[in-house]
Each structure stands twice: as structure tokens, then as C-alpha cells.
C-alpha positions in Angstrom: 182.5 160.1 103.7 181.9 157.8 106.2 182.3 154.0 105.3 179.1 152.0 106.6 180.1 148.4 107.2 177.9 146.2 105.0 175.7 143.1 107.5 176.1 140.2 105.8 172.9 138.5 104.3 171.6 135.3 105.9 171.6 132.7 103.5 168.3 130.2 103.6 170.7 127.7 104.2 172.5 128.6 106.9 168.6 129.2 108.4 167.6 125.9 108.3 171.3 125.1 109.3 170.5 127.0 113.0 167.2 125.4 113.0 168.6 121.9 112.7 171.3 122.7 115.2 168.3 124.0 117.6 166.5 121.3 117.4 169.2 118.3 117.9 170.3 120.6 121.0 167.0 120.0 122.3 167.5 116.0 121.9 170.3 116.6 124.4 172.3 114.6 122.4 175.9 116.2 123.1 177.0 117.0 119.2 175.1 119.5 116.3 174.7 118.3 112.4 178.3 119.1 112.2 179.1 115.8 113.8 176.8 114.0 111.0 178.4 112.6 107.4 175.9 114.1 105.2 174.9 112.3 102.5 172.7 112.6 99.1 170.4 109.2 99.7 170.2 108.8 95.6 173.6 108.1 95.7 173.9 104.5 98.0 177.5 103.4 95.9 178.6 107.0 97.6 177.8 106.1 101.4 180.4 104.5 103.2 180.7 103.5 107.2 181.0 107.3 108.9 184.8 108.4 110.1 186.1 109.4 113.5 184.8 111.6 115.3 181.1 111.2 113.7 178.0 110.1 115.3 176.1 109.5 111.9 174.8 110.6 108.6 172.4 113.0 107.6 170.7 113.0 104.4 170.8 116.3 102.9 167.4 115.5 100.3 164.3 114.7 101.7 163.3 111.6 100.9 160.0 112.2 99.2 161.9 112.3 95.9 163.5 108.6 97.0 162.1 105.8 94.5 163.3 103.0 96.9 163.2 104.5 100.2 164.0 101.9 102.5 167.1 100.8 100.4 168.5 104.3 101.5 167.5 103.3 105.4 169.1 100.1 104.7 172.2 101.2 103.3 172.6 103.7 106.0 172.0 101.1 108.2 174.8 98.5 107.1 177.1 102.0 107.5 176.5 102.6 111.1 177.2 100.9 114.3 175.0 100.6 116.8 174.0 103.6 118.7 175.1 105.7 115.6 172.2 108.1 114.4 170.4 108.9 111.2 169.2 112.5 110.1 167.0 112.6 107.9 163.8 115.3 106.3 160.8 114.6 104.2 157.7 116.4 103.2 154.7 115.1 105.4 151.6 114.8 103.6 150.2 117.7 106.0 153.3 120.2 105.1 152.6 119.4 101.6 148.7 120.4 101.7 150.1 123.4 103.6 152.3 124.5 100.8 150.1 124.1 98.0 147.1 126.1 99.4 149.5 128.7 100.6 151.4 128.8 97.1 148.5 129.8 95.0 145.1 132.1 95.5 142.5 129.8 97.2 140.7 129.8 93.7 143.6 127.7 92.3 144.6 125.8 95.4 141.9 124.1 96.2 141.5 122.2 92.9 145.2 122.1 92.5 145.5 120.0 96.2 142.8 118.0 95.2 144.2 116.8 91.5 147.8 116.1 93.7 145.4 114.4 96.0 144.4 112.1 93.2 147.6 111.9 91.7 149.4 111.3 94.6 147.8 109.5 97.1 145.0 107.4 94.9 146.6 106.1 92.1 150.2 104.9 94.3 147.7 103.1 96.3 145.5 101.0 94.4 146.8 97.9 92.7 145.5 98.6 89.2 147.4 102.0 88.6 150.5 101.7 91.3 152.8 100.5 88.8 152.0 103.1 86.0 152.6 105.9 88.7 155.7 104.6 90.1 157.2 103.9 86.3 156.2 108.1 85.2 157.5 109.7 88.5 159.9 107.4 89.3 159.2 108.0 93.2 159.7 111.5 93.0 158.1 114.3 94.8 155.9 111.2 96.4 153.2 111.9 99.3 154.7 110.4 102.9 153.0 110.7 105.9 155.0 111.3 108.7 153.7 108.0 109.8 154.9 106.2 107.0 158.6 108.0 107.5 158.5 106.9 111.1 157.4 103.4 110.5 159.6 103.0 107.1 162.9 104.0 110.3 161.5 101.4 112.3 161.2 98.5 109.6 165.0 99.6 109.0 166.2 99.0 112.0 166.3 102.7 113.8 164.7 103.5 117.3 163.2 107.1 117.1 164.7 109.8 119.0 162.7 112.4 118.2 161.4 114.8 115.1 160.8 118.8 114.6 158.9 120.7 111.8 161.4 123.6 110.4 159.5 125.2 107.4 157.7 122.7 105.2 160.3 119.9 106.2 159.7 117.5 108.5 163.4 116.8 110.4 163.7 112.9 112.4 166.7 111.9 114.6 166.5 108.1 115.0 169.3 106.1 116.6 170.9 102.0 115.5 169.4 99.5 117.4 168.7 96.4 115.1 169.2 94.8 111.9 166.6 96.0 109.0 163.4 93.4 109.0 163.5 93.7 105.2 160.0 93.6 104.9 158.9 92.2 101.0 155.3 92.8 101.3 154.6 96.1 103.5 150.7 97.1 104.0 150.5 100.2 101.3 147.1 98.8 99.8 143.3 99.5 100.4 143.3 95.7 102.3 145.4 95.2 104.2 147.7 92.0 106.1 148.4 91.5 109.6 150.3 88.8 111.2 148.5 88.1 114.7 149.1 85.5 116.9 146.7 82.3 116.2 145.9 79.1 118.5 148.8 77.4 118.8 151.1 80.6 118.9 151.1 80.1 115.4 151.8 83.5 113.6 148.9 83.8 111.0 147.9 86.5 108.7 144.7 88.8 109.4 143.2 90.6 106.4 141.3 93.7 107.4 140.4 96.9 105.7 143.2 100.3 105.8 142.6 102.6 108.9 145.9 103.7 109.7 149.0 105.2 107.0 151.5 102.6 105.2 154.2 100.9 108.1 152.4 102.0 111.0 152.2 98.3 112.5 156.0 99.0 113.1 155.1 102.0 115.5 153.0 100.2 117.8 155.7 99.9 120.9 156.3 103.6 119.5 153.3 104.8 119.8 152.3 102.7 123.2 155.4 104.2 125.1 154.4 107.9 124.0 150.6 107.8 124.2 149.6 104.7 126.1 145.9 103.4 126.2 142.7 105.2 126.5 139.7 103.4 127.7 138.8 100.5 126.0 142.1 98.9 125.4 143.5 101.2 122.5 146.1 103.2 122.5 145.2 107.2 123.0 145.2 109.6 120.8 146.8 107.4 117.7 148.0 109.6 115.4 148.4 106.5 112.9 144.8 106.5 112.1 143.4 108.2 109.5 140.1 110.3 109.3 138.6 107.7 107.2 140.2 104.9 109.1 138.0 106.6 112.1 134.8 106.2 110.4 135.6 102.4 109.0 136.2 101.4 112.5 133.1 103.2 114.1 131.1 101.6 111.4 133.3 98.1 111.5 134.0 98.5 107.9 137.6 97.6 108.6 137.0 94.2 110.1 134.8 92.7 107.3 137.8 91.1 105.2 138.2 88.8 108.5 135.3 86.8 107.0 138.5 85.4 104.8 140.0 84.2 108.0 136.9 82.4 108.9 135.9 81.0 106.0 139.9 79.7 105.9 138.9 78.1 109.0 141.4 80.8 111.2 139.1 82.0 113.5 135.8 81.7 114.8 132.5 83.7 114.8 132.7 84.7 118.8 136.5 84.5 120.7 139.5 86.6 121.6 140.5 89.5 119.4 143.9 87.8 117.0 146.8 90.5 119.0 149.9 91.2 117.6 153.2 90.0 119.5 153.0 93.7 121.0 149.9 93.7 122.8 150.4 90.0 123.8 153.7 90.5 125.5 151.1 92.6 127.8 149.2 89.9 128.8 150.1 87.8 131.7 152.0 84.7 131.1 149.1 82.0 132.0 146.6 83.5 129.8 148.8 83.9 126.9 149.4 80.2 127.6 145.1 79.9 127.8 144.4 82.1 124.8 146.6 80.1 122.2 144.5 77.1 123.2 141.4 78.1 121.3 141.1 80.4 117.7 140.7 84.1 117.7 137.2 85.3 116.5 135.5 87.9 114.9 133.3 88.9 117.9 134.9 89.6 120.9 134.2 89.1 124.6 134.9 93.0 124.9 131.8 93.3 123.6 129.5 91.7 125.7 131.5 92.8 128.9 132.6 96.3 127.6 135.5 96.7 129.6 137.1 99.9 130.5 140.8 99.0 130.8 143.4 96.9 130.2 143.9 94.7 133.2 139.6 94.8 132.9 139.9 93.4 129.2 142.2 90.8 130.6 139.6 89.7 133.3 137.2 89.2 130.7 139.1 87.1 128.1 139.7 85.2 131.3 136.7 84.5 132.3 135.4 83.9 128.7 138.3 81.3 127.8 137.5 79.3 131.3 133.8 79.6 130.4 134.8 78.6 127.2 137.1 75.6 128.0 133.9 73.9 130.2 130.8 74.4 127.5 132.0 76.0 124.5 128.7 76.3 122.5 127.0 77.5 125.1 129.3 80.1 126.0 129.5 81.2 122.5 126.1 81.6 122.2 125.7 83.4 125.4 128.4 86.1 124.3 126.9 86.7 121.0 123.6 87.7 121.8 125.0 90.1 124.6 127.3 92.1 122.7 124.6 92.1 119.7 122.8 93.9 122.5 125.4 96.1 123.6 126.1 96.8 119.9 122.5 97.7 118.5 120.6 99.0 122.0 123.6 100.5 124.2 125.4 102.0 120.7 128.6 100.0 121.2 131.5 101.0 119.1 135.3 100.4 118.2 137.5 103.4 118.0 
């Protein structure tokens, strides 16, 4: 009888294995996940600096199942040099909805996603109940965005290199280029904290209302390199911002905590949006010099000029600051009723 030879079964593993390697070859990067020190990230006392002949560590969990997250960044950090790379996966929040509507019949699914919805994504937000959830799970099997993975990189000191979808896992190459910024209080609640530049160049901190995921202000350069700005000074198509966070800024919801900042005498009513160190490294050096001589306010120029672009937005603030430095009342008041009109006749909205 003739003896058929027997084709060996591809394991799930060594799948995901070739779809790693794929995807790293596509990074150009020289070296495949053989080259990384893989890792498990709930072990930190186990991770040491990499050996010769690696270019960095991969963790082989995702890290949705992580209770401290960022120690594991930071760790992995301390271990590299720089230019040395991190690999690591997690569940995004969208891979996650995928999975559980695809895991049961749409009768069960659909209540299913939206008790883990609850679960998940409420109660680790909001003050009263994030403790409680954190001490029953432990961190385990938590909801991340794959803004929040991004951002989380960032905070940690990695530069992003680039990231793949393979299955339900989300796979992120990032590279060594700083020190972790060891952030104590990151922006995870419904209200959020900003530091913005105030007048006197003084960093101060901007309360507004969540529109984007947790750690996204550490994507900004990120997100301005890859996407740049649509008309109207934002970036384009920010995939930071949430669908809710797209309504509270149509609607201005967002920007009603900045009352705070006024009443704490911060800013004023009418003046030049508070910017981040980001977008005021875009501004040219003379009227970075000219906006830090006056407070930020709550209504902008933009709206009473409704410029298009960036160098446009600039001209504005320009001509407002001068305007402003010579009769400041009467420049304020001037500003305020046209971009009341603009915003209740002509339909004037943030995006």
C-alpha cells in the first residue's frame, strides 16, 4: 500500500507568527520578531536590558489584561537604549465590539456588548465607581482604544513606527526616543485638564469637557505629521475624537467648564484660543512673543473672522492682538458681537 505523507497542521500560533513577521517586513525595518526579547509584561522583575543581537522586546500578552499599563511601558523603557523597539498587541475597543457581536446570535450580542459597554467603559470612567471596578477586575480584560495604546507609548517615551490589525489584535511597533513623562494625573475622566500656554508663557491648566479617548493630548505631533489640518485650523480627519466628542464640540458642550478658568481670573470672555506648546511652536516667533502679552479667552477672534487656514488664523489673532494692544474694550466688544453673528445667523461651528 502506498504510504501518503502526512502535511503538517498549521498551528494558530505559528499564523499569527507569519502575520507579525509580514507586517514588521512592511516597516522596512531590516529584522522579524525573531530579533525581539519577548516578554510576559505581568512579570516587570523578569525583564532585563535585551542581549546582543536584539533590537527589542515584544510582549507576548496584550495588554488589555495589564492593571498598571504604563509601568510595563516604563520598565520596557529603562531596558532599552535608544532606537531599540517595543512590540506590543492589545484589544482595541472596536476589535472588541467586533468579537462580541460576532461570538454570539445578534439576539444575544447586542445586549451582551451593551452590558460590557456599561461595565467596561462607564463605570472605569467615572469617579464614583472607578475604584470599585479597578479593585474586582484587577485591570483585566479592560476596554483600550487604540488611541489610548498609542498615546499611553508616547507618555512612555516611544515614537510610533507603525501598527497592523491581525485577527482581533491590534499589533504597534514603536521605537526609544525619550525618557517616560511619568504622568500622575492623565485625562481618563468625563472633565477633563489641559495645560495650555497662558499670558506670560506661563503653563496653566484648561478644564474642558472629554471629546477625544484617554492620552490623546500625547498624539498631537502624531497625529499633525500623519493627517495635518483641514480648514479651520484642526487637524483632519482626527481619529482621537469620539462620536460624542463630535456632537459636544458642534454644540460647544466641551468648552463650558472654561468658565472655571475665568472665574479663576485665567482668561477672558473674548481673546486668543489658550494652544498647547504644539500648536504654538507653529506660530511665528513675534506673535508668540504678542500673544503671551494678553490672557487667552473663551471667545475667539476665529469667530468673528472665520478663517480658512492656518497662516489665515494667524493673520487674525494678529490683527486682533494689535487692535487689542491700542483700545482693548472696544476691540472686545467689537469681536463679540461679530462672531455672536457668525455663530447664531451664518451657523458657525467648531469641529
Amino acid at each position: 500500500m502506498e504510504l501518503i505523507e502526512e502535511i503538517p497542521k498549521i498551528s494558530r500560533l505559528d499564523t499569527k507568527k507569519k502575520g507579525i513577521n509580514k507586517f514588521i517586513k512592511s516597516l522596512n525595518l531590516g529584522f522579524d520578531i525573531s530579533n525581539f526579547e519577548c516578554v510576559d509584561p505581568s512579570q516587570l522583575e523578569d525583564i532585563k536590558p535585551i542581549s546582543s543581537g536584539m533590537f527589542g522586546i515584544a510582549s507576548i500578552h496584550r495588554i488589555n489584561d495589564l492593571p498598571r499599563v504604563n509601568k510595563f511601558f516604563e520598565k520596557a523603557n529603562i531596558c532599552l537604549n535608544y532606537g531599540d523597539y517595543l512590540l506590543i498587541c492589545l484589544e482595541t475597543k472596536d476589535s472588541r465590539r467586533m468579537r462580541i457581536l460576532n461570538k454570539f446570535p445578534r439576539i444575544i450580542s447586542k445586549p451582551y456588548y451593551f452590558l460590557d459597554f456599561i461595565l467596561k467603559r462607564v463605570l472605569p470612567k467615572w469617579s464614583v465607581t472607578k475604584k470599585i471596578y479597578f479593585w474586582i477586575t484587577k485591570g483585566n480584560n479592560r476596554v483600550i482604544s487604540l488611541t489610548e495604546g498609542l498615546g499611553r507609548l508616547v507618555s512612555c517615551g516611544f515614537k510610533i513606527v507603525g501598527y497592523q490589525r491581525i485577527g482581533y489584535l491590534t499589533y504597534i511597533v514603536s521605537k526609544k526616543n525619550s525618557e517616560p513623562i511619568y504622568d500622575m494625573e492623565p485625562t481618563y475622566g468625563l472633565l477633563v485638564r489641559l495645560k495650555r500656554i497662558g499670558k506670560g508663557g506661563k503653563l496653566f491648566t484648561v478644564y474642558k469637557m472629554r471629546t477625544m479617548y484617554p492620552y490623546s493630548e500625547y498624539l498631537q505631533d502624531f497625529v499633525f505629521i500623519k493627517n495635518n489640518l483641514q480648514v479651520g485650523g484642526k487637524i483632519k480627519d482626527d481619529f482621537r475624537i469620539t462620536s460624542w466628542g463630535k456632537l459636544f464640540r458642534k454644540l460647544w458642550i466641551d468648552e463650558l467648564p472654561m468658565f472655571i478658568n475665568y472665574f479663576k481670573g485665567q482668561m477672558k470672555f473674548v481673546g486668543v484660543r489658550p494652544l498647547s506648546r504644539h500648536y504654538y511652536s507653529l506660530y511665528p516667533e513675534d506673535l508668540q512673543e504678542l500673544r503671551i502679552t494678553v490672557k487667552p479667552g473663551l471667545i475667539p477672534p476665529f469667530y468673528a473672522d472665520l478663517p480658512q487656514t492656518l497662516p489665515e488664523i494667524i493673520e487674525s489673532e494678529r490683527v486682533y492682538l494689535e487692535s487689542y494692544r491700542k483700545n482693548p474694550i472696544r476691540t472686545d466688544i467689537r469681536y463679540f458681537f461679530k462672531a455672536m453673528n457668525n455663530i447664531f445667523i451664518k451657523k458657525a461651528r467648531s469641529k
